[in-house]
RODO-2510 file (C-alpha; in nm, 4 decimals, decimal comma):
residues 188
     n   res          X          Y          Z
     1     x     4,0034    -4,3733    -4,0283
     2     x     4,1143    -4,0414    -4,0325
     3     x     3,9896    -3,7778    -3,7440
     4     x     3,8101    -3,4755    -3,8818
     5     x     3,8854    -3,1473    -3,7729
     6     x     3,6501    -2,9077    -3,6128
     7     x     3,5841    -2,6547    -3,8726
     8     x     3,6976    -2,2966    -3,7364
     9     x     3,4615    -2,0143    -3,7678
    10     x     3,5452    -1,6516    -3,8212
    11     x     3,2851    -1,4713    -3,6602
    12     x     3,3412    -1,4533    -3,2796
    13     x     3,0871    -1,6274    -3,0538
    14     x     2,8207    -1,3690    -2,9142
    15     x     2,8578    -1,2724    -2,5639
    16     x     2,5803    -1,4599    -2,2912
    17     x     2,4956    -1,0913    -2,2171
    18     x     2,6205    -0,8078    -2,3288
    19     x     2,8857    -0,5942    -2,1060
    20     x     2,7830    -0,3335    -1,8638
    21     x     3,0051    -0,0183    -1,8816
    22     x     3,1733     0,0050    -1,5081
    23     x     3,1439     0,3922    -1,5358
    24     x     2,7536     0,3411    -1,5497
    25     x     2,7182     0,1482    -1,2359
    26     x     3,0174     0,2164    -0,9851
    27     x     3,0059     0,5365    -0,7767
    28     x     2,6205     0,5283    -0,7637
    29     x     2,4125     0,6330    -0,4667
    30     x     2,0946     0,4954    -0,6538
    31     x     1,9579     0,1844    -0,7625
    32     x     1,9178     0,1712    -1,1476
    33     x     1,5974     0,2241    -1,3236
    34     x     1,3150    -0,0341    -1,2602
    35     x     1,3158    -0,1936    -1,6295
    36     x     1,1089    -0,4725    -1,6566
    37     x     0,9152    -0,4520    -1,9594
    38     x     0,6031    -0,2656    -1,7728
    39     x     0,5387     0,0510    -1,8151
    40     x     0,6120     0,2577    -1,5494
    41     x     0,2345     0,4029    -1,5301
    42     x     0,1127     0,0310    -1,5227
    43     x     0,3726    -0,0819    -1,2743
    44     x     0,2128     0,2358    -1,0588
    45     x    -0,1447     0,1222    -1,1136
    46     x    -0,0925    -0,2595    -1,0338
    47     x     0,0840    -0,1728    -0,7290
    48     x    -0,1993     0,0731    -0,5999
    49     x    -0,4589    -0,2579    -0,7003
    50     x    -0,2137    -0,4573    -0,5107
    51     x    -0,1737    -0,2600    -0,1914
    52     x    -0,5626    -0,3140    -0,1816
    53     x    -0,5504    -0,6658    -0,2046
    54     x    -0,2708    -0,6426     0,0459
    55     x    -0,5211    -0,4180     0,2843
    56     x    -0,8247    -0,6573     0,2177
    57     x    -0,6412    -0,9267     0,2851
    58     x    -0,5306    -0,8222     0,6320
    59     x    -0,8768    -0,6665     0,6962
    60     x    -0,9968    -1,0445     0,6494
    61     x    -0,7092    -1,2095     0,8170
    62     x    -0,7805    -1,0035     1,0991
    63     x    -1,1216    -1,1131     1,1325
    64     x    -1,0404    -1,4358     1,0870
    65     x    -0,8285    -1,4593     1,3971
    66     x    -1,0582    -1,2441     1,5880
    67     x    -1,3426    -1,5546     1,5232
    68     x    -1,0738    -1,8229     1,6188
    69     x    -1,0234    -1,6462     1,9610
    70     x    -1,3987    -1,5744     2,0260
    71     x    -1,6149    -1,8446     1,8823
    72     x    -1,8495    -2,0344     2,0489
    73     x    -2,0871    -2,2700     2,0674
    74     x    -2,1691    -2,6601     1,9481
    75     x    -1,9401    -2,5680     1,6807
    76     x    -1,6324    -2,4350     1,8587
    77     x    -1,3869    -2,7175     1,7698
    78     x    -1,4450    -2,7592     1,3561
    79     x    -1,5227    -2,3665     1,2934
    80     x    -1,1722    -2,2784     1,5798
    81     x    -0,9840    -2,5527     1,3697
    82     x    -1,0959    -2,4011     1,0371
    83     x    -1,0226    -2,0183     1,1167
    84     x    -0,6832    -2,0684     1,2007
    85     x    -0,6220    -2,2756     0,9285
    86     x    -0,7823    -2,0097     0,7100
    87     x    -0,6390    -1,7252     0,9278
    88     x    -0,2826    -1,8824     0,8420
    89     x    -0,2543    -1,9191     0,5225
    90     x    -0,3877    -1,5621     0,4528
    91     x    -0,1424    -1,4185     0,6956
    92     x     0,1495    -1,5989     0,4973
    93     x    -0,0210    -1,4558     0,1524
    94     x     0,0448    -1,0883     0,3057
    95     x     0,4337    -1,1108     0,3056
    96     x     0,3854    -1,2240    -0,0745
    97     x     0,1260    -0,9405    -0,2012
    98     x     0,3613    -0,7418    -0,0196
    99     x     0,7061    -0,8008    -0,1650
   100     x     0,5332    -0,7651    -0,5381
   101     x     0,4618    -0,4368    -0,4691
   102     x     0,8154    -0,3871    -0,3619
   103     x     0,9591    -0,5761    -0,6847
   104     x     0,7225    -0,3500    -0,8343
   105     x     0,9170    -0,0791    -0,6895
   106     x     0,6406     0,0678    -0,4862
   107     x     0,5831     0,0848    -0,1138
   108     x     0,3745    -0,1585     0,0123
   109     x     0,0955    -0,0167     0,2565
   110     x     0,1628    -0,1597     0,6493
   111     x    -0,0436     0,0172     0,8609
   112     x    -0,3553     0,0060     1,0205
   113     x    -0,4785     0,3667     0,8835
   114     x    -0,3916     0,2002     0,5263
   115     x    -0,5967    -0,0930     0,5571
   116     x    -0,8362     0,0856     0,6945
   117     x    -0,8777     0,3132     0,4457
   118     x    -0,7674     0,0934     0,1619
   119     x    -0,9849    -0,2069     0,2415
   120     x    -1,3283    -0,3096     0,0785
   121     x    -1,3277    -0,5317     0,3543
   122     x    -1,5270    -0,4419     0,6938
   123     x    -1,4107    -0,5202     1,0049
   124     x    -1,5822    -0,7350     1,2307
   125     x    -1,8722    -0,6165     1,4535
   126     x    -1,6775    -0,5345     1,7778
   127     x    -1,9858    -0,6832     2,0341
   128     x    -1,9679    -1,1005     2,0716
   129     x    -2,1470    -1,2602     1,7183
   130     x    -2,2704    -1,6083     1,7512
   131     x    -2,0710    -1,8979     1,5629
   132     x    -2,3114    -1,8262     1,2050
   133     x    -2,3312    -1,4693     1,2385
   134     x    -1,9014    -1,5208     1,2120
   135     x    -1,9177    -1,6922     0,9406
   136     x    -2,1536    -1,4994     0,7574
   137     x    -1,8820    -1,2357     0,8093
   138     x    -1,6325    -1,4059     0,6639
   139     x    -1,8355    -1,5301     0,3837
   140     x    -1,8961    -1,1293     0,2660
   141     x    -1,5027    -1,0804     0,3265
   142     x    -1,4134    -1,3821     0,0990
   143     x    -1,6674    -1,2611    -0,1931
   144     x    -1,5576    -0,9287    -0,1142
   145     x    -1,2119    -1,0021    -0,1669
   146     x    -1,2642    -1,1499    -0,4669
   147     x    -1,4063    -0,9128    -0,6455
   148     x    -1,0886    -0,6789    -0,5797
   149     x    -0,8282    -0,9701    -0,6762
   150     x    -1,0758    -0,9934    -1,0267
   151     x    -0,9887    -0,6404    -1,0735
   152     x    -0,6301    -0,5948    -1,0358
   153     x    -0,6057    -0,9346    -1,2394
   154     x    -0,7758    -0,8096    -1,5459
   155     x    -0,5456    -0,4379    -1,4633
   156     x    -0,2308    -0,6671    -1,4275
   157     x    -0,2825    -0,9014    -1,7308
   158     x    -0,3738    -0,6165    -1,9676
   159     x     0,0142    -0,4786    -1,8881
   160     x     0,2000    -0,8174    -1,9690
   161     x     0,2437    -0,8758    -1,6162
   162     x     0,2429    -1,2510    -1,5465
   163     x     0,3716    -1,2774    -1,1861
   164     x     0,1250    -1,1124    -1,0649
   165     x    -0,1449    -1,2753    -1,2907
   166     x    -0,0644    -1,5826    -1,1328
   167     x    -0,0567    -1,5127    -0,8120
   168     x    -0,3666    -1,3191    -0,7963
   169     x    -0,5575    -1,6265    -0,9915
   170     x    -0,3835    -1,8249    -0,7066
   171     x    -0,5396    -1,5962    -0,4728
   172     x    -0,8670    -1,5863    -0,6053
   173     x    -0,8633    -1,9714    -0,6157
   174     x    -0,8293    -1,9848    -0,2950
   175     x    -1,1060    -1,7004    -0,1482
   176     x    -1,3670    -1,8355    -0,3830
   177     x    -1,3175    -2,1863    -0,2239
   178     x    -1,3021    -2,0802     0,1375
   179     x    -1,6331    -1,8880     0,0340
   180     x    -1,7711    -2,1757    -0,0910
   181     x    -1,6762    -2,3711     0,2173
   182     x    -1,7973    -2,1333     0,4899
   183     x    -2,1504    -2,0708     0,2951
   184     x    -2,1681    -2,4568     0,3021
   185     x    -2,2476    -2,4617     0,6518
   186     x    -2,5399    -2,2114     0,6277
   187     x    -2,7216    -2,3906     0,4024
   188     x    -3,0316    -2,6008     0,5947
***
């Protein structure tokens, strides 16, 4: 049986990606344009909605570890035990709010003035609560927060931008059942 021959084509395979001139890239003091197929006015717009999040977030993180320090009472060891689990997670959601901003190529907000002025959020009475009264507190910060993560999710989907879609729908997963679980132990 005889062997066939590959059958040679004329046209020259296309490039994986196409060339990028040297002159436009070497000798540069500046990073390139951000081009990521957002607009730059949306880019702008999710980033402010996300800097919020980012300041809500820490407002309620905040609190949280505030109540994990100060709580008291018959229900010390399951409401200490919760906070901090609660309290950790939302501190490790701050680094990643805060770096999409940055891939967004916007600053992300980091200071205290920021939050405070950014934040829907209030911070937590600064006199001794009892173990309820805390999570009542945290309950408003959790429906609070979601409200704001609804937002910038219908402001981030509406530009194409699915990142962030998902990761505020993770976000917003996660508030609404913390919410759910802190109002659970007000109800009589």
């Amino acid at each position: 049986m005889a062997k066939s021959k590959p059958l040679k084509s004329s046209a020259k395979p296309k490039a994986a990606n196409p060339k990028i001139d040297k002159a436009s890239v070497t000798g540069r003091t500046s990073a390139p344009p951000i081009e990521i197929g957002i607009a730059d006015a949306s880019r702008a717009t999710i980033s402010e909605g996300l800097n919020r999040v980012l300041a809500d977030t820490f407002t309620l993180y905040l609190n949280t570890h505030n109540f994990h320090w100060n709580v008291t009472g018959p229900l010390f060891n399951s409401l200490h035990n919760m906070f901090m689990e609660q309290y950790t997670e939302m501190w490790n959601a701050t680094d990643s709010i805060a770096e999409r901003v940055r891939a967004l190529g916007f600053r992300a907000v980091g200071s205290y003035a920021d939050y405070s002025r950014l934040s829907r959020v209030k911070d937590a009475p600064t006199e001794p609560i009892k173990a309820l009264d805390m999570v009542r507190v945290l309950v408003i910060g959790h429906q609070t927060i979601c409200v704001t993560l609804r937002e910038v999710l219908k402001t981030a989907d509406a530009a194409g931008d699915d990142p962030t879609v998902d990761m505020l729908t993770q976000r917003l997963t996660i508030h609404e059942q913390y919410a759910w679980m802190l109002r659970t132990l007000l109800e009589e």
